[in-house]
C-alpha positions as CSV (number, residue, x, y, z in Angstrom):
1,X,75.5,-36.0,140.0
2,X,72.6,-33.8,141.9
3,X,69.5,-31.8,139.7
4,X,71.2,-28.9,140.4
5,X,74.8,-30.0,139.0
6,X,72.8,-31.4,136.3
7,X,70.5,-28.3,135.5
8,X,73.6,-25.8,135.9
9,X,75.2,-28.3,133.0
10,X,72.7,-28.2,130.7
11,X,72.4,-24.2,131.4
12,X,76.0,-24.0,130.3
13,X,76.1,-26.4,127.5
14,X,72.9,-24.2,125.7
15,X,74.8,-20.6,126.0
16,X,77.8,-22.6,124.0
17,X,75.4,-24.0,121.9
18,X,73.9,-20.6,120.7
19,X,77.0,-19.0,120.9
20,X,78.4,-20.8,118.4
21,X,75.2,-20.8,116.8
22,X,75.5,-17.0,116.5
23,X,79.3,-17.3,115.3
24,X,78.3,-19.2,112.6
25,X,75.4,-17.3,111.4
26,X,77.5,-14.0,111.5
27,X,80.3,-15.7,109.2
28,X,77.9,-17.1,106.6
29,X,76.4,-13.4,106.0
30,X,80.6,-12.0,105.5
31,X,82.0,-15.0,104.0
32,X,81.1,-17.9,101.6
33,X,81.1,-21.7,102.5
34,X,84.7,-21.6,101.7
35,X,86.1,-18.7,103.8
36,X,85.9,-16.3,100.7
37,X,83.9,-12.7,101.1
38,X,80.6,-13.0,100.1
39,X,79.5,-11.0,96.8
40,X,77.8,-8.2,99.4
41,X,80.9,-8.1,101.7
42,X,82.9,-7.5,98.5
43,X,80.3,-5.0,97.0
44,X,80.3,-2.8,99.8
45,X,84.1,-2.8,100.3
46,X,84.0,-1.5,96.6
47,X,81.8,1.0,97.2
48,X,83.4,2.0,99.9
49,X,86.7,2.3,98.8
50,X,85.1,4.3,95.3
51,X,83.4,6.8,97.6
52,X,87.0,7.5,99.6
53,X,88.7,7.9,95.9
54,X,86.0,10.3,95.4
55,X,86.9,12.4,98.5
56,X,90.2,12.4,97.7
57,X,89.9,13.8,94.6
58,X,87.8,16.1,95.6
59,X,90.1,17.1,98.2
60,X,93.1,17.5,96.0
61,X,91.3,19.8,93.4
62,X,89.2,21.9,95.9
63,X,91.3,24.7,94.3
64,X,92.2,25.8,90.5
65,X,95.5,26.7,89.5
66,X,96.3,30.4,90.8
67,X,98.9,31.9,88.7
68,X,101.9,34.6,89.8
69,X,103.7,37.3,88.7
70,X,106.2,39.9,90.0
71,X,106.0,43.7,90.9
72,X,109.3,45.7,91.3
73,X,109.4,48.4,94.0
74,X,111.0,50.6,92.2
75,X,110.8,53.7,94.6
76,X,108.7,55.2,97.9
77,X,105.9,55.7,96.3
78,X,105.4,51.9,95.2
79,X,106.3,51.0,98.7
80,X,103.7,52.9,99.9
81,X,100.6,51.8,97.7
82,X,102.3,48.0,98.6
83,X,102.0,48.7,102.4
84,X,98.5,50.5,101.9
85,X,96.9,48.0,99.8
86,X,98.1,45.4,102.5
87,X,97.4,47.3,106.0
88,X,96.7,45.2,108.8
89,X,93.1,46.3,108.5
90,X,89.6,44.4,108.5
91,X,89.2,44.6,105.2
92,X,92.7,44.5,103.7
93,X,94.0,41.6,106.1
94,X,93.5,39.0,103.7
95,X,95.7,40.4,101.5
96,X,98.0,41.1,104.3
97,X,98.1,37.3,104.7
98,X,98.5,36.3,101.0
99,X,101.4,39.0,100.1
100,X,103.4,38.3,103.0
101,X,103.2,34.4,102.9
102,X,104.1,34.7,99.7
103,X,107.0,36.8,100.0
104,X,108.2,34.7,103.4
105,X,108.2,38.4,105.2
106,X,106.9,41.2,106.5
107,X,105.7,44.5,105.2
108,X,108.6,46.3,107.1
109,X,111.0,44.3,105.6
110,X,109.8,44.9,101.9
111,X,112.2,47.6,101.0
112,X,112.7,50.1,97.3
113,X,114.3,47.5,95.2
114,X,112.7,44.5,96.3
115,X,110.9,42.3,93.4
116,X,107.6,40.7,95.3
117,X,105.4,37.8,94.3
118,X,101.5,39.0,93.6
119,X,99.1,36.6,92.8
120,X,97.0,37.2,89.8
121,X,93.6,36.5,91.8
122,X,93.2,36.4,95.2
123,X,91.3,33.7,97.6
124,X,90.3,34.4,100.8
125,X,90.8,30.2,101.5
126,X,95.0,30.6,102.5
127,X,95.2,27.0,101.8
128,X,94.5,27.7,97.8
129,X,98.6,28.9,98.5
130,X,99.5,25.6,99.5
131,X,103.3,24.4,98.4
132,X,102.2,20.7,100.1
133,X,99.3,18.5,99.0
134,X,96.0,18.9,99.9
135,X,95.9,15.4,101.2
136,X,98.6,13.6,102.4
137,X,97.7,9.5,102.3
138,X,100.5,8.7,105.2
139,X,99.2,10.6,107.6
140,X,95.3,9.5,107.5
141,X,95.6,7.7,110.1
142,X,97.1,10.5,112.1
143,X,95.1,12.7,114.0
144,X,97.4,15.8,113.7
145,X,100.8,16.5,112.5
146,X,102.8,19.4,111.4
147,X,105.2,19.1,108.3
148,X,107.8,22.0,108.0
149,X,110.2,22.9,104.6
150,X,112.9,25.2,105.3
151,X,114.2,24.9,102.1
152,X,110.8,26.6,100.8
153,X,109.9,28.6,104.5
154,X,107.1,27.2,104.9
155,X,105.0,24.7,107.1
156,X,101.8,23.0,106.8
157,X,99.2,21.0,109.2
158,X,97.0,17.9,108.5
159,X,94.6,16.2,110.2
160,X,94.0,12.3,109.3
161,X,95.8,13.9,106.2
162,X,93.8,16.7,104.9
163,X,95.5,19.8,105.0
164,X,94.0,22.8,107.2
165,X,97.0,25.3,107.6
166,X,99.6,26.9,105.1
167,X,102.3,29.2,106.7
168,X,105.2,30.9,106.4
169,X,108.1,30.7,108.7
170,X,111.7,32.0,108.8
171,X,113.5,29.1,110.3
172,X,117.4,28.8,111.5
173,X,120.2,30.8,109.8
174,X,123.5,28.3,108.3
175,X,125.5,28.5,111.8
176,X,122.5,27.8,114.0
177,X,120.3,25.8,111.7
178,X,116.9,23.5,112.0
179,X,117.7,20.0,111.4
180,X,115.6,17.5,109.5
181,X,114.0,14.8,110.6
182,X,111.4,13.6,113.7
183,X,110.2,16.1,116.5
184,X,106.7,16.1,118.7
185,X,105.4,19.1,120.4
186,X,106.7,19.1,124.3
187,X,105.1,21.9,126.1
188,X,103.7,25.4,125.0
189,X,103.6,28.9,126.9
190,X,102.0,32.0,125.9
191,X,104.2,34.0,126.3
192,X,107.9,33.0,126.8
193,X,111.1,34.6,127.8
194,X,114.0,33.1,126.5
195,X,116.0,30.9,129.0
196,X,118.8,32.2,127.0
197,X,118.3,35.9,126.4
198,X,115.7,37.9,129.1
199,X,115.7,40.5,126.3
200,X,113.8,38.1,123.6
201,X,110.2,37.8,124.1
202,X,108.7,34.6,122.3
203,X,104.9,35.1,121.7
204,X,102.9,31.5,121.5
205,X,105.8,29.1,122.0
206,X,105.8,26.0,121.1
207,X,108.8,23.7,122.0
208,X,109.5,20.8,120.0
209,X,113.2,19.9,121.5
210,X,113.5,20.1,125.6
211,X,117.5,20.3,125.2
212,X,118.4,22.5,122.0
213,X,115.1,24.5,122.8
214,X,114.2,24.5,119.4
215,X,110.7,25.5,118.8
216,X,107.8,27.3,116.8
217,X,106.9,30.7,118.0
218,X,106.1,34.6,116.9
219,X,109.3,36.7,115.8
220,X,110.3,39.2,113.0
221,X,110.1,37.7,109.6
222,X,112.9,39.4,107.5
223,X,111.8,36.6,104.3
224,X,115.1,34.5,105.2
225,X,116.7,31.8,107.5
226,X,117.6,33.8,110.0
227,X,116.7,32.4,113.8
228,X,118.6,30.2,116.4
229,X,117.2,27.0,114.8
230,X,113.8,28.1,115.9
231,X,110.8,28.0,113.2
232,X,109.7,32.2,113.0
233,X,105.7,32.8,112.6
234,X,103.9,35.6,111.9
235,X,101.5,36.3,114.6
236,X,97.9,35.4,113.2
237,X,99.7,31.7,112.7
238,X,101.7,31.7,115.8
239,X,98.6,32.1,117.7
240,X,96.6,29.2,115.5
241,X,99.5,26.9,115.6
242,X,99.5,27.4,119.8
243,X,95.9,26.8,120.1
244,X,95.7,23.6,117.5
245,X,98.8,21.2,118.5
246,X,98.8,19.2,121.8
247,X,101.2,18.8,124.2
248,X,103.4,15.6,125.5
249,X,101.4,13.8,127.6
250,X,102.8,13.6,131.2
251,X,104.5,10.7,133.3
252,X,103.2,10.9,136.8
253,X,105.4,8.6,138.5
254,X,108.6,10.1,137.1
255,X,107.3,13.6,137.4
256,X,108.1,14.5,133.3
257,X,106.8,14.9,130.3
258,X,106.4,11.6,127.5
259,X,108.7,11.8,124.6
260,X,106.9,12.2,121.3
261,X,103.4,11.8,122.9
262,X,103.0,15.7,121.4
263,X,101.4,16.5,118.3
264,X,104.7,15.0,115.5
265,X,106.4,17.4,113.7
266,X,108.4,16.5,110.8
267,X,111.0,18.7,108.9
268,X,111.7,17.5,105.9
269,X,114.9,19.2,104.2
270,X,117.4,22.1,104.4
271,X,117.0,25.5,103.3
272,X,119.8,26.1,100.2
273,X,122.1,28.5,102.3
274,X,124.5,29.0,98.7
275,X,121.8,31.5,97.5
276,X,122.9,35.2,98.4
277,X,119.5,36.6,98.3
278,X,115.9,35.4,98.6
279,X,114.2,31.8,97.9
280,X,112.7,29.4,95.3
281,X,109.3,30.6,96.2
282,X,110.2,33.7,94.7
283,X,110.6,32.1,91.5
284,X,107.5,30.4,91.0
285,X,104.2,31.0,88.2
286,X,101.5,29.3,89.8
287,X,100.5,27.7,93.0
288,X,100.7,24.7,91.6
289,X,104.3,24.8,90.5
290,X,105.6,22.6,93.0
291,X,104.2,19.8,95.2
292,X,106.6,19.1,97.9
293,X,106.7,15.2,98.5
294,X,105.8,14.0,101.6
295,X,107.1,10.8,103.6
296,X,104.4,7.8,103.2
297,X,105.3,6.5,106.7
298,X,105.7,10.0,108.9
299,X,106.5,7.8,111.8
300,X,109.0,6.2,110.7
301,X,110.7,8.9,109.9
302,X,114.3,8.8,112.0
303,X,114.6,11.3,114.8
304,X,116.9,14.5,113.9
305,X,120.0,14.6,114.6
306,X,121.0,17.8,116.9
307,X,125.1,18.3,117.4
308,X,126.3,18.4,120.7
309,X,127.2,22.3,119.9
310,X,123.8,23.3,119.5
311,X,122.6,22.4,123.3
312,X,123.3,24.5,126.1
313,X,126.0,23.1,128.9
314,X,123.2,23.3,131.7
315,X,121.4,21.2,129.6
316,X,123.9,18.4,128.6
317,X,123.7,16.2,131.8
318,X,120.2,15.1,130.9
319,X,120.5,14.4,127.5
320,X,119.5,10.4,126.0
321,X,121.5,9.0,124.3
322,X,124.5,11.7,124.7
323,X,126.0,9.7,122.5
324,X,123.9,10.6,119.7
325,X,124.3,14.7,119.7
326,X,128.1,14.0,119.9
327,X,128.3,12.5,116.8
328,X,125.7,14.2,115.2
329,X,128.0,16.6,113.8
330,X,129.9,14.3,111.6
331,X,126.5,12.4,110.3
332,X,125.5,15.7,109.0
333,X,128.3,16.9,107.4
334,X,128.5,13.8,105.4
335,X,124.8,14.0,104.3
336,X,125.7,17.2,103.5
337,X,123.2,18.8,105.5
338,X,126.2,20.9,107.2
339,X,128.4,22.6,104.3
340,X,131.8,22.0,103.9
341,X,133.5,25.1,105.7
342,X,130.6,26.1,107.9
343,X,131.3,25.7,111.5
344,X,128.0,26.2,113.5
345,X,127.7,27.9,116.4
346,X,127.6,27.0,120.1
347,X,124.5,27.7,121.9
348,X,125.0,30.9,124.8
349,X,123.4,31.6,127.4
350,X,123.7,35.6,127.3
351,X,121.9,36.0,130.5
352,X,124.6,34.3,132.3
353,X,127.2,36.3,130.4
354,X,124.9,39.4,131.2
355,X,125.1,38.5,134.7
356,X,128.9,38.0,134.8
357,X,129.7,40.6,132.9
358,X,127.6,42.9,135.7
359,X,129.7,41.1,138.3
360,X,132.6,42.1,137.1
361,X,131.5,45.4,136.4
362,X,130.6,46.0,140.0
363,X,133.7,44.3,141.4
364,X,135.5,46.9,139.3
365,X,133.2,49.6,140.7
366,X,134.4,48.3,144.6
367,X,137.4,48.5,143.8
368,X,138.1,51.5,142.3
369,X,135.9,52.8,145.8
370,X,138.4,50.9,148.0
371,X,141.6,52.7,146.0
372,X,139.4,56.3,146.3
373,X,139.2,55.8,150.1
374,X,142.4,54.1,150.1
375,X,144.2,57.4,148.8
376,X,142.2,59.6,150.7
């Protein structure tokens, strides 16, 4: 063996040497002789773990108990000092905000003869309103996620699971309903024009469903179920919501968007479609009345289930897992998620009935021109 074969040896055997050296030395300081954690190691995981306790806490009683109670509109003049005391205005906005999340609609839709939830002290913090926990362990780990109710109209939106938006929304009436279960933010637009009605205009979309188009965006809120299976917002939330989610990430090889890389949203029940009039929110006392449960493994949640009804025809040929929406229908109705009796109804394109409807219109039109001219 040369000096230099030698030399490059000994070189080689010192950097393992020290290496291991250094291995050694780091375990001793984290663990005893025996493997076990040493008392520091085990200290400071302990204080740790006291000091996130501590945050949690601190985080689920950031706010006292606010309590309710109702105000009949009993004629015009109600109405009015309501819709005064509530104007859109810089310094009546906040109440704006409470009153009409509280009621699940807007001040054109609170008529003579409504009963409205008021609160009995008013915080400019929305999230002191909050029907879902402050902090949501599951989703810690998550670095955004929104989590809607329909069966109380309302949403919420966490970030490695502290809460930082409360909202209302009007979500899908019994025939063309939002299903539960797992969803992720596709794409957004700013301003959308239905694919399925030119005549809807859809301010801060954003799509959670490529094929059933289902999707969070700004719309009348009437304080009921009452869209295409679409979650309602009022505006000020619409346009938060559009700003704070992120969109699917994007395959560039085959030229489309990645399912469920999007922010995750995750509805969690049904909306109670036997009640004639109005919604459990209505009925509460305090704001801390109820605190809706929340999945400890959002994730794992299973995909919803969408019927095959409730996706366009265009759209069909590029469905996963076709499957799937075909027997959807039946899986729901024996959860009971679709009442007995209801029959839900099949997604339309109106602008191609629009359009055919104009055809035929003008073909009618030719022809009674081509009898005219005919006779004459």
């Amino acid at each position: 063996m040369s000096f230099r074969s030698i030399h490059h040896w000994l070189v080689l055997a010192t950097l393992v040497w020290v290496c291991l050296a250094l291995v050694a030395c780091s375990g001793n300081n984290a663990e005893g002789g025996d493997g076990s954690l040493s008392q520091d190691s085990i200290a400071r995981q302990e204080e740790l773990a006291q000091r996130k306790k501590h945050r949690i806490d601190s985080i689920m009683k950031r706010f006292p108990r606010i309590g309710y109670h109702r105000v009949h509109v009993t004629d015009q003049d109600v109405l009015d000092s309501l819709r005064r005391l509530c104007a859109k205005t810089d310094s009546t906005f906040t109440m704006y905000r409470i009153i009409t999340l509280l009621n699940r609609k807007d001040l054109q839709f609170m008529r003579v003869g409504d009963t409205l939830v008021m609160p009995d002290s008013n915080y400019k913090d929305i999230l002191a309103y909050s029907l879902f926990p402050q902090y949501w362990p599951g989703a810690d780990t998550i670095k955004k996620i929104v989590v809607v109710s329909p069966k109380w109209q309302s949403y919420a939106c966490y970030e490695y699971g502290v809460l930082v938006r409360f909202a209302a929304t009007n979500s899908g009436e019994e025939r063309k309903p939002s299903f539960p279960g797992r969803y992720a933010v596709n794409w957004k637009q700013r301003l959308r024009i239905s694919s399925l009605n030119e005549e809807w205009e859809l301010p801060y979309t954003v799509n959670i469903h490529q094929h059933a188009g289902s999707a969070f965006h700004q719309f009348e809120m009437p304080g009921r179920p009452v869209s295409h299976s679409c979650f309602r917002q009022f505006m000020h939330d619409a346009e938060w919501l559009f700003k704070w989610v992120r969109q699917a990430k994007y395959d560039t090889v085959k030229r489309r968007s990645i399912p469920f890389s999007g922010t995750p949203v995750i509805v969690l029940d049904v909306f109670d479609f036997s009640r004639r009039r109005g919604g459990p929110w209505l009925e509460l006392e305090s704001s801390q009345d109820v605190s809706i449960e929340l999945p400890p493994d959002p994730m794992s949640v299973e995909e919803a289930l969408i019927p095959i009804s409730q996706v366009p025809h265009d759209s069909r040929g590029s469905l996963r897992n076709i499957k799937r929406y075909i027997t959807a229908d039946s899986v729901l109705r024996e959860l009971g998620i679709i009442r007995d009796g209801v029959t839900l109804r099949e997604s339309i394109n109106y602008n191609k009935l629009k359009a055919k409807k104009e055809a035929a219109k003008k073909r009618a039109l030719e022809n009674q021109k081509a009898a005219e001219n005919a006779n004459n």
